[in-house]
C-alpha positions in Angstrom: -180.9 17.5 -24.7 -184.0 16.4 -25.8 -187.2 14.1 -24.3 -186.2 12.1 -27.2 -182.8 11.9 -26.7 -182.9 10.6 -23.1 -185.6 8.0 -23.7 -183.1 6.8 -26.6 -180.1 7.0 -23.9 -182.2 4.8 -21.0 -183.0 1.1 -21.3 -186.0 1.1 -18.9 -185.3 -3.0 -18.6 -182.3 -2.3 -17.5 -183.5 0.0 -14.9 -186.3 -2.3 -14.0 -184.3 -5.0 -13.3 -181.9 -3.0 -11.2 -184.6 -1.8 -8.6 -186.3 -5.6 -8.8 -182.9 -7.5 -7.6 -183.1 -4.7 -4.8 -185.7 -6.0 -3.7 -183.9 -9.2 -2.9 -181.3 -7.1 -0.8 -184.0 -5.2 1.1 -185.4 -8.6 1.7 -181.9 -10.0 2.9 -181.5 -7.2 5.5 -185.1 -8.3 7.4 -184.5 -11.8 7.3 -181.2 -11.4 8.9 -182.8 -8.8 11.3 -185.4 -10.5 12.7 -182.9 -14.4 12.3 -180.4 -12.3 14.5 -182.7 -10.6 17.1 -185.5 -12.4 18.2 -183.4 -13.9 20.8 -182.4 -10.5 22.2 -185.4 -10.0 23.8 -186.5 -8.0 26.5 -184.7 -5.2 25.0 -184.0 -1.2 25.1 -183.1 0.9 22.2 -180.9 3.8 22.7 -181.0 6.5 20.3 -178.5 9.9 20.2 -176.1 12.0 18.4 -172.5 10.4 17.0 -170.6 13.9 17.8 -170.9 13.6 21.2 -167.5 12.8 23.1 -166.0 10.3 25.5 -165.9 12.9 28.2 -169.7 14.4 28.0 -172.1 14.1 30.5 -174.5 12.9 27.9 -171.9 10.0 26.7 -171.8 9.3 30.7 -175.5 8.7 31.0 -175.8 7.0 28.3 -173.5 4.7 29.4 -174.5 4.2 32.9 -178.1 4.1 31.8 -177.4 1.2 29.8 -175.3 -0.7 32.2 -178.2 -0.4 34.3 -180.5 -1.8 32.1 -178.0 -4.7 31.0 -177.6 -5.7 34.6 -181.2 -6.6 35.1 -181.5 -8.1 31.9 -182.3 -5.6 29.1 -180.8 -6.0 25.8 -179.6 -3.3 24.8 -179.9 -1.4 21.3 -178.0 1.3 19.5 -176.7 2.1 16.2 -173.4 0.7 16.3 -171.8 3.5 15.6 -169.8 6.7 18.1 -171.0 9.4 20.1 -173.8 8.0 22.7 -174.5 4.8 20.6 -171.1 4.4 21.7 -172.0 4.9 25.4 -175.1 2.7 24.8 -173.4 -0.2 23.8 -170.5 0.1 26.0 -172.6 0.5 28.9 -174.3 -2.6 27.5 -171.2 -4.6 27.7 -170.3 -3.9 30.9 -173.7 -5.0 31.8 -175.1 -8.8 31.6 -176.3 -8.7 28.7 -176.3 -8.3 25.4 -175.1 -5.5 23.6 -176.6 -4.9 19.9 -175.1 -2.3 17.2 -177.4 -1.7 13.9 -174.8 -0.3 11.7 -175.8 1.7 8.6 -173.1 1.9 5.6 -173.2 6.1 5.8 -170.3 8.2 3.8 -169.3 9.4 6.9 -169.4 9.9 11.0 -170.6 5.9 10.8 -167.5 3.7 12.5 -168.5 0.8 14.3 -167.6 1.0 18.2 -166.0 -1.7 19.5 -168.8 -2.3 22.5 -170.9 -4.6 20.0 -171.7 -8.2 21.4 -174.0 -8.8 18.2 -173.4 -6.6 15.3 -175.8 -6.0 12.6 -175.2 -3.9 9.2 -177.8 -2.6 6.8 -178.1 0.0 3.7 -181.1 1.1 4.5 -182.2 3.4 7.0 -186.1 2.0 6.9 -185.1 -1.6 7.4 -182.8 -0.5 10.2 -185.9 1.4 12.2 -188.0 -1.9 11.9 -185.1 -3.4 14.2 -185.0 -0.6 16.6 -188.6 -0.5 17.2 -189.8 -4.4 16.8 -187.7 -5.4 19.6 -187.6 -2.9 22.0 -189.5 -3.1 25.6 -188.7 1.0 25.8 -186.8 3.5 24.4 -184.1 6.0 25.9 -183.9 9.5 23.2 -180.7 11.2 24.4 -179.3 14.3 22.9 -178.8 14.3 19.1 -179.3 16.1 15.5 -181.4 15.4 12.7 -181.1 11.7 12.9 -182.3 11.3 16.4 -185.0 13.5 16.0 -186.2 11.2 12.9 -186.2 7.8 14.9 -187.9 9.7 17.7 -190.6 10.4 15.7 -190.9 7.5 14.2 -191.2 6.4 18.2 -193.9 8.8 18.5 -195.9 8.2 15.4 -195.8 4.4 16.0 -197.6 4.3 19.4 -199.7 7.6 18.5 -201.1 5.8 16.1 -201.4 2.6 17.7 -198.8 0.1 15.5 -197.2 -0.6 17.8 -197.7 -1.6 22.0 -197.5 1.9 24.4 -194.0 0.8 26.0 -192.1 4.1 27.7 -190.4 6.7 25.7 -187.7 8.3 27.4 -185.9 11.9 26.7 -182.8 12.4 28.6 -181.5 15.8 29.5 -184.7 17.8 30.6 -182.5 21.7 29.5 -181.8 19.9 25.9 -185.4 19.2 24.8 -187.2 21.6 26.5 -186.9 24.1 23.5 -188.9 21.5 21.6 -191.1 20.4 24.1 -192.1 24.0 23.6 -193.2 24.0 20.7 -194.9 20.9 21.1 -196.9 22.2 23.3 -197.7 25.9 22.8 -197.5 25.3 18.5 -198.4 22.0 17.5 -201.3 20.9 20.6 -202.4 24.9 20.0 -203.0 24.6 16.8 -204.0 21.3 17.1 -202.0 19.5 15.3 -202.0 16.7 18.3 -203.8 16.3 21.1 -203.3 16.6 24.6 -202.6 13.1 24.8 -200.0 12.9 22.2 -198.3 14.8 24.7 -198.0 12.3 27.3 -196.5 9.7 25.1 -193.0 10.2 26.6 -191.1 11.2 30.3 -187.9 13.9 30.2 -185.8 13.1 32.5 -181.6 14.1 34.1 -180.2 11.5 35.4 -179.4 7.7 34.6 -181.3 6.5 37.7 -184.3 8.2 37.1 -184.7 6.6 33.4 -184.5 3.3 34.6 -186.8 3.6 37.5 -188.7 5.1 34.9 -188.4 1.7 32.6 -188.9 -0.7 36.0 -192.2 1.4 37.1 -193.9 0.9 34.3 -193.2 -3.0 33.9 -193.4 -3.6 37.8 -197.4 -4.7 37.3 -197.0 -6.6 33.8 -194.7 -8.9 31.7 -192.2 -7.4 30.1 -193.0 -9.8 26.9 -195.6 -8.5 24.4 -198.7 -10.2 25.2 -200.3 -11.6 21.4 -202.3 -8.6 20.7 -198.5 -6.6 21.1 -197.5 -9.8 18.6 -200.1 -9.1 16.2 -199.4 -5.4 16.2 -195.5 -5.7 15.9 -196.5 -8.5 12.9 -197.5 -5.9 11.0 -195.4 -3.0 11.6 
């Protein structure tokens, strides 16, 4: 096939006006996002793997985690769907408050747990972050694959960079990061890629208990609502 024969094949209006109306539903999926949330607040958002199981000890500390958190008023965040967001939003439920799923429409591993108080779903994975982050007082990284990894950094490069207020970062399950921590610190800081400071932007810890103190330390000496300089910041994130 030819260049000629496939600029003969494509009507570029018709693809124009395919990606412009998609506009509209990327448009649709904020909106409703920040319609739905901006209630929710204080908030945590809880990040981790969908393959983990029921009987885990990382699907367990999830869960208690966010009970924890729900019980003295946090919000709390996941992505709707099994595995620890499972744990995070039924720990969430069990709490006081209110428990938040971000579902994505994914081909698989993506079924909505039934611990949802507010249930949110979007098709795209950028529009989703903007909720995670916008929202959240902290954030609690428990074990997961490729897509925790991506909304951790995302975490990291958002305060690093200053868009968005320092608020704690938290890795759970000190033996399951460490590997990467590693590297962090003996490949990327040594070769400076980041700096020394980069390296403090989060805390590893075990257990349940020690997160949360974690979350209440750091908000004991100031409100946990962004002041207007946070405001301005999350305004344009």
């Amino acid at each position: 096939m030819t260049k000629k024969d496939i600029t003969e094949r494509r009507d570029p209006y018709t693809e124009l006006n395919r990606e412009s109306w998609r506009v509209f539903k990327i448009m649709s999926e904020f909106v409703d996002g920040f319609e739905q949330l901006c209630h929710i607040k204080p908030a945590v958002s809880i990040f981790g793997s969908a393959r983990v199981h029921e009987d885990s000890d990382d699907y367990k500390k999830a869960r208690e985690v966010a009970r924890l958190l729900s019980d003295e008023g946090f919000s709390i965040i996941s992505g709707g769907g099994p595995g620890i967001m499972e744990a995070a939003n039924r720990g969430g439920a069990e709490g006081k408050s209110v428990s938040v799923g971000l579902n994505i429409d994914l081909p698989k591993e993506q079924t909505p747990n039934p611990y949802q108080n507010l249930s949110l779903n979007f098709s795209h994975f950028f529009s989703r972050k903007v909720m995670f982050v916008k929202y959240a007082s902290a954030y609690v990284v428990c074990p997961g694959g490729f897509g925790t990894l991506d909304e951790m950094a995302e975490m990291f490069t958002l305060t690093q960079t200053g868009k968005t207020p320092k608020i704690p970062v938290i890795l759970m399950n000190r033996k399951f990061w460490q590997p990467l921590l590693d590297w962090f610190e003996n490949t990327l800081y040594q070769q400076g890629m980041i700096t020394k400071e980069d390296l403090e932007l989060f805390i590893v810890v075990d257990e349940p208990e020690q997160a949360f103190d974690e979350i209440m330390n750091f908000y004991k000496d100031r409100d946990v609502r962004p002041t207007r300089e946070d405001l301005d910041k999350l305004l344009n994130l």
